[in-house]
VMD Tcl script that draws the C-alpha trace (Angstrom):
set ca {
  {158.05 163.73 2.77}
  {158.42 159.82 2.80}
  {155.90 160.16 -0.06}
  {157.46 162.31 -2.69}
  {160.97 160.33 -1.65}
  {158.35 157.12 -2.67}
  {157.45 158.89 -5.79}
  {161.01 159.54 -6.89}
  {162.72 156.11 -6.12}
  {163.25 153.30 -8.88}
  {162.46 150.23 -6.90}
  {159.27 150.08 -5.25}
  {159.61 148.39 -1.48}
  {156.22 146.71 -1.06}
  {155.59 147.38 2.97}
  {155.66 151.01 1.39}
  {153.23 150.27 -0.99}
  {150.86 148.64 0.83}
  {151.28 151.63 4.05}
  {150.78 154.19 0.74}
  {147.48 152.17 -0.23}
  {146.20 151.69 3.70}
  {146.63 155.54 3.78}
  {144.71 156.53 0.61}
  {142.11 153.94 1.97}
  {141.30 156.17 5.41}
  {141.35 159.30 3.17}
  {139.25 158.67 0.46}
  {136.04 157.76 2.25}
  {136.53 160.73 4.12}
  {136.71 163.15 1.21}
  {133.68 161.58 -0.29}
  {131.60 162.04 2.90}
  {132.91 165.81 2.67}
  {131.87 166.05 -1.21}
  {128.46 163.84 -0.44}
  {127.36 166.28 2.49}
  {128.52 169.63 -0.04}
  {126.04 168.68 -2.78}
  {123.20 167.04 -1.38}
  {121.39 169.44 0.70}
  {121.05 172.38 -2.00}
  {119.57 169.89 -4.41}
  {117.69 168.56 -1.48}
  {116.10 172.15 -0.86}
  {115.81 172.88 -4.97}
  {113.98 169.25 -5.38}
  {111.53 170.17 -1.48}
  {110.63 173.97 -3.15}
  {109.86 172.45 -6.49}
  {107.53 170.04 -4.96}
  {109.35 167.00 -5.38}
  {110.20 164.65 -3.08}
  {113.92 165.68 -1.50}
  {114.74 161.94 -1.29}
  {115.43 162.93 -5.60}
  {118.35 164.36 -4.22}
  {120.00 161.32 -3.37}
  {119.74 160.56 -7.29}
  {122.72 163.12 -7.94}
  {125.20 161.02 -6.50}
  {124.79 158.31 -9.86}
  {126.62 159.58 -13.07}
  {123.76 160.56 -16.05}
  {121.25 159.88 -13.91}
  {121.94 163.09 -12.28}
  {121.91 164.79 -15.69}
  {118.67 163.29 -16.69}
  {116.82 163.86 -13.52}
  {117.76 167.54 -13.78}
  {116.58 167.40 -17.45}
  {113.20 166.10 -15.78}
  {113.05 168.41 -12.88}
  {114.11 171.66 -15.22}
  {110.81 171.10 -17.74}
  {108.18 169.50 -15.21}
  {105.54 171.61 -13.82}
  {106.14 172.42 -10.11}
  {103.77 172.15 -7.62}
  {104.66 175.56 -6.02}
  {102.35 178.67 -5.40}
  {104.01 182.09 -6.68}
  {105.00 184.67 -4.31}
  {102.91 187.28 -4.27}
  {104.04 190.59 -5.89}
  {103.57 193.49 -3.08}
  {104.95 196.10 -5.78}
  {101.69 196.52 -7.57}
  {99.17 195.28 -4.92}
  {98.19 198.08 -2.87}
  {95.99 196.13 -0.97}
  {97.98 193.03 -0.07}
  {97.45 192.28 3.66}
  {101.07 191.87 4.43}
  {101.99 195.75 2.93}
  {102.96 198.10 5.34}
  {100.87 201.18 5.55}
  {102.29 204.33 6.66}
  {100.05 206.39 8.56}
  {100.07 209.92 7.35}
  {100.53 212.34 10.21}
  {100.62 216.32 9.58}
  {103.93 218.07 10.27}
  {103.73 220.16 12.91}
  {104.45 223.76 12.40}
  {107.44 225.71 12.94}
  {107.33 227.59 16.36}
  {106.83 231.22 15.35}
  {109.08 234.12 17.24}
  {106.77 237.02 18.16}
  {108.91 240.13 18.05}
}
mol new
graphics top color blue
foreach p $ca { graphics top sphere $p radius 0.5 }
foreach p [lrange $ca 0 end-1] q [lrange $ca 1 end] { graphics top cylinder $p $q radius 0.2 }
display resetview
């Protein structure tokens, strides 16, 4: 509340000033740890699956470098093996087989 009553004086006191600016100073490293630690680790992951060294990831934080190394990372060839496709490989060692059992017959009532 002292804030907004800061906001909507005329004359500025300085002690407020300078309590305003030691307050903003606590909080901002803070939220930057917070935004730091919400990026980094998916492009850490995208840049460790595409082959690349994760360490890239710390190039995100710098303004159009991030852009470019994207650029870089979108149109390089990555050093990943496909996935293979179980749909149409009936052979694939990690398919399931379902062993086919006959269904027993219905009990018959002798009259």
């Amino acid at each position: 509340m002292q804030y907004l009553a800061f906001l909507l004086q005329n004359e500025t006191d300085p002690a407020m000033v300078q309590h305003a600016a030691m307050a903003m100073l606590a909080i901002i490293p803070i939220l930057i740890l917070v935004a730091l630690a919400a990026v980094l680790p998916p492009y850490w992951m995208i840049f460790k699956k595409a082959g690349f060294s994760p360490w890239l990831c710390l190039l995100m934080i710098l303004p159009l470098v991030n852009i470019i190394t994207l650029w870089v990372i979108a149109f390089s060839t990555w050093k990943v093996v496909p996935a293979p496709r179980l749909a149409g490989n009936r052979n694939h060692p990690t398919r399931r087989r379902r062993s086919i059992r006959p269904r027993p017959e219905p009990a018959r009532i002798s009259r």
